[in-house]
Wavefront OBJ file of the C-alpha trace (Angstrom):
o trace
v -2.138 11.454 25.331
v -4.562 8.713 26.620
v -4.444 5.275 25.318
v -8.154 5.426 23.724
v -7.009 8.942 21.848
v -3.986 6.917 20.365
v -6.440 4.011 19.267
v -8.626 6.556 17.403
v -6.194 8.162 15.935
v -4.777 4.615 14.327
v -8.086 3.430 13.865
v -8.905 7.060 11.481
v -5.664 6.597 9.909
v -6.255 2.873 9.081
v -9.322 3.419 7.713
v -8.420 6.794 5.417
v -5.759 4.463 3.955
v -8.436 1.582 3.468
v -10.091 3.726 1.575
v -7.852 5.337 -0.746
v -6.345 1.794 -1.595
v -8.967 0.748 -4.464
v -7.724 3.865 -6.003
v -4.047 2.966 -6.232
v -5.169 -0.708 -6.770
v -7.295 0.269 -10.160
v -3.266 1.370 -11.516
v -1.760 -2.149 -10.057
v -0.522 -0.980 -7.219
v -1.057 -1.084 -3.620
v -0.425 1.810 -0.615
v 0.892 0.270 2.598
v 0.964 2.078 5.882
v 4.784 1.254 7.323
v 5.090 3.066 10.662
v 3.286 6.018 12.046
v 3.529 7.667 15.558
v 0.017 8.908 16.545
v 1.512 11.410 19.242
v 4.326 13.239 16.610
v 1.608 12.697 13.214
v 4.510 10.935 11.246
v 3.225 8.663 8.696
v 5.326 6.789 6.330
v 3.528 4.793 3.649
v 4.910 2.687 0.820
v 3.678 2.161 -3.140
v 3.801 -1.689 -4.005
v 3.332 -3.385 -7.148
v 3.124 -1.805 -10.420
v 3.818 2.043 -8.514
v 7.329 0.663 -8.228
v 7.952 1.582 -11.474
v 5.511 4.313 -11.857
v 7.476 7.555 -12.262
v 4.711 9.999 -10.889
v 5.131 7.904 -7.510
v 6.735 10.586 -5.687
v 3.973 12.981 -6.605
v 0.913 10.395 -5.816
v 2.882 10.362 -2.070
v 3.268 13.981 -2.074
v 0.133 15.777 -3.804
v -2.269 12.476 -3.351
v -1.716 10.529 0.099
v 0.170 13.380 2.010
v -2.962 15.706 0.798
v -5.526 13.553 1.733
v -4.255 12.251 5.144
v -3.377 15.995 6.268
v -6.318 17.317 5.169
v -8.923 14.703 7.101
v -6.568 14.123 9.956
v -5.217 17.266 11.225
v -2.746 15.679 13.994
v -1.153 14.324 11.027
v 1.916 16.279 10.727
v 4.405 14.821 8.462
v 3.580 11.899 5.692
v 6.922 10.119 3.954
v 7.189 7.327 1.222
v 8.518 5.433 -1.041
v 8.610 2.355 -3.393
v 9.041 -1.436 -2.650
v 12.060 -1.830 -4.513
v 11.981 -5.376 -3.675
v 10.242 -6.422 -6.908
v 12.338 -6.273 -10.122
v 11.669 -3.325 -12.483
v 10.372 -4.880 -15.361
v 7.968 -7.301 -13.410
v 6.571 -3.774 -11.861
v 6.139 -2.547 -15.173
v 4.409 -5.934 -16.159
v 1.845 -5.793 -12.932
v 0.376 -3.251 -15.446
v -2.714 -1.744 -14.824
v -5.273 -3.236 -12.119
v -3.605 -6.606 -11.855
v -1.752 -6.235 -8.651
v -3.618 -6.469 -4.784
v -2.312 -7.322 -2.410
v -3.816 -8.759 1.390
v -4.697 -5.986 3.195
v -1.655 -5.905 6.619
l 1 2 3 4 5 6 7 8 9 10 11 12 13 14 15 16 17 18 19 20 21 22 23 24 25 26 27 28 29 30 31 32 33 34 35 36 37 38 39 40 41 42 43 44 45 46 47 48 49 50 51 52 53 54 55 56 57 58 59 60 61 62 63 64 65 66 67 68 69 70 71 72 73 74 75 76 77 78 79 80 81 82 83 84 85 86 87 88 89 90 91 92 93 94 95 96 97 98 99 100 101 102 103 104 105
């Protein structure tokens, strides 16, 4: 694959992500891109703030994010995440709704 093919395919997959952010942000959470490989289409992602202790999480990754991503970027082939289980549970549960953003990385 060439190297401008690779930048594209970040560059698409940055932005997608930019844009579905706000959404996530509205609930006081954030979605964070951790690693992707633009020549296998592995994505992993990762809900921050108040989606740490949101328990449809797993199903915003799965039926929201994965959905979206495969669906506008077809070299995408897998999509994984998870929580940051870095911030205690009950100051997730505090971030409450639309009071968490975080710096975009």
């Amino acid at each position: 694959m060439e190297e401008s093919e690779k930048q594209k395919r970040e560059a698409d997959l940055r932005a997608l992500i930019a844009m579905m952010r706000p959404a996530v942000q509205a609930d006081g959470g954030d979605l964070v891109i951790t690693s992707f490989d633009v020549e296998t289409g592995k994505v992993e992602v990762q809900l921050e703030g108040a989606c740490s202790s949101c328990a449809i999480s797993t199903t915003t990754i799965k039926l929201g994010v994965e959905r979206i991503l495969k669906s506008r970027l077809p070299w995408i082939t897998e999509v994984h995440g998870g929580v940051d289980e870095s911030t205690d549970f009950a100051q997730s549960v505090s971030l409450g709704r639309g009071s968490y953003v975080r710096a975009e990385r």
